[in-house]
C-alpha positions in Angstrom: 177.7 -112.0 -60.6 178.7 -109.9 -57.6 176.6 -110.7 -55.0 177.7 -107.4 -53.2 176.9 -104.5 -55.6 174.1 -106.1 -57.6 171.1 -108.5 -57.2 168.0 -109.4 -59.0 165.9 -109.7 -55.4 163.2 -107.6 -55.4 163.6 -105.3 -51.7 160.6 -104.1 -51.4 159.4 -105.5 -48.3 155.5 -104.2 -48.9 154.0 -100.9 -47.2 155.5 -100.1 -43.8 153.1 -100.3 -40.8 151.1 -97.2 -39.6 152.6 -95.2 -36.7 150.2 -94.9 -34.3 152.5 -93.2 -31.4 152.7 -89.7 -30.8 155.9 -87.7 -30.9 156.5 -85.6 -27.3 155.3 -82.3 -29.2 151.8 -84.1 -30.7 151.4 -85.0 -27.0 152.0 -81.8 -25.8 149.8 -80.7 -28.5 147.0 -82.5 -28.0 147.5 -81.7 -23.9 147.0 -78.3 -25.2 143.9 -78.5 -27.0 142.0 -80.8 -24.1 142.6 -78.0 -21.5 141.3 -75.8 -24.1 138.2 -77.3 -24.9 137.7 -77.7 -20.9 137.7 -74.3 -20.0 134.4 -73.1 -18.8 134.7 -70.1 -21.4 134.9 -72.7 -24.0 131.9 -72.4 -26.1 129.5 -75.3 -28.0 130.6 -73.4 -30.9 133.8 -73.2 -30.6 134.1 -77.4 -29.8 132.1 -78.0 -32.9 134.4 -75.8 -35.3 137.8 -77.6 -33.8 135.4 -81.1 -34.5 134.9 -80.3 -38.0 138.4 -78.8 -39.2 139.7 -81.1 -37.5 137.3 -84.1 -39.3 137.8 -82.3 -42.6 141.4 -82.7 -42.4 140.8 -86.3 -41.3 138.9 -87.3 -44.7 141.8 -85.2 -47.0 144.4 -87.2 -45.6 142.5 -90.1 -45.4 141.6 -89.8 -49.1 144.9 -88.6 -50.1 146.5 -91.9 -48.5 143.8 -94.4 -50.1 144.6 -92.7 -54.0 148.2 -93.4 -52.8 147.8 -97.1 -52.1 145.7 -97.4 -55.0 148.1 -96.0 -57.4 151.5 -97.5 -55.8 151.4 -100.5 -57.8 151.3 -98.6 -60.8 154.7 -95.9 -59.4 156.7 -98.3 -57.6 160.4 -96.9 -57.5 161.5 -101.1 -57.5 159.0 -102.4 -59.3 161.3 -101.5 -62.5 164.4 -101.6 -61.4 167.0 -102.1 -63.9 170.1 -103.7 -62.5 173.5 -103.8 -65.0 175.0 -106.8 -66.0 178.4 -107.2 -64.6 179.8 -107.6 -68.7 179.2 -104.2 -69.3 181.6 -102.9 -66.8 185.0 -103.1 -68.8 188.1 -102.0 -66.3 189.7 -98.6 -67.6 187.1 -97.7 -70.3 185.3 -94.4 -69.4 
């Protein structure tokens, strides 16, 4: 067998780490929003509605990413990954 074009090693290496870094726009984003909420004009209100959009979107995605890990087992694009016998290749047949 080929070593080159097929192998029966599984190459999933498990779930890739979290990125925790900003990009240069989040950071100017977030800049953004801080001098926002400082202003003097800023109201209690207004802080407590960014808090809780911003929270509500922080459970969706949060949820959204725990029915993820809990169903990727059961989708994994590797998991069934059917690899051709080099036989079945015969030169000049299409």
């Amino acid at each position: 067998m080929n070593s080159m074009t097929s192998t029966n090693e599984n190459q999933f290496f498990g779930i890739p780490n979290p990125i925790t870094e900003l990009t240069i726009e989040q950071d100017l984003k977030m800049r953004q929003i801080k001098d926002a909420l400082d202003r003097p004009s800023s109201s209690k209100e207004d802080i407590i509605t960014v808090f809780l959009a911003l929270q509500k979107q922080n459970f969706v995605l949060s949820n959204s990413l725990m029915n993820l890990v809990s169903q990727w087992h059961l989708h994994h694009p590797l998991q069934d990954q059917v690899t051709t016998e080099e036989e079945v290749f015969k030169p000049g047949i299409l």
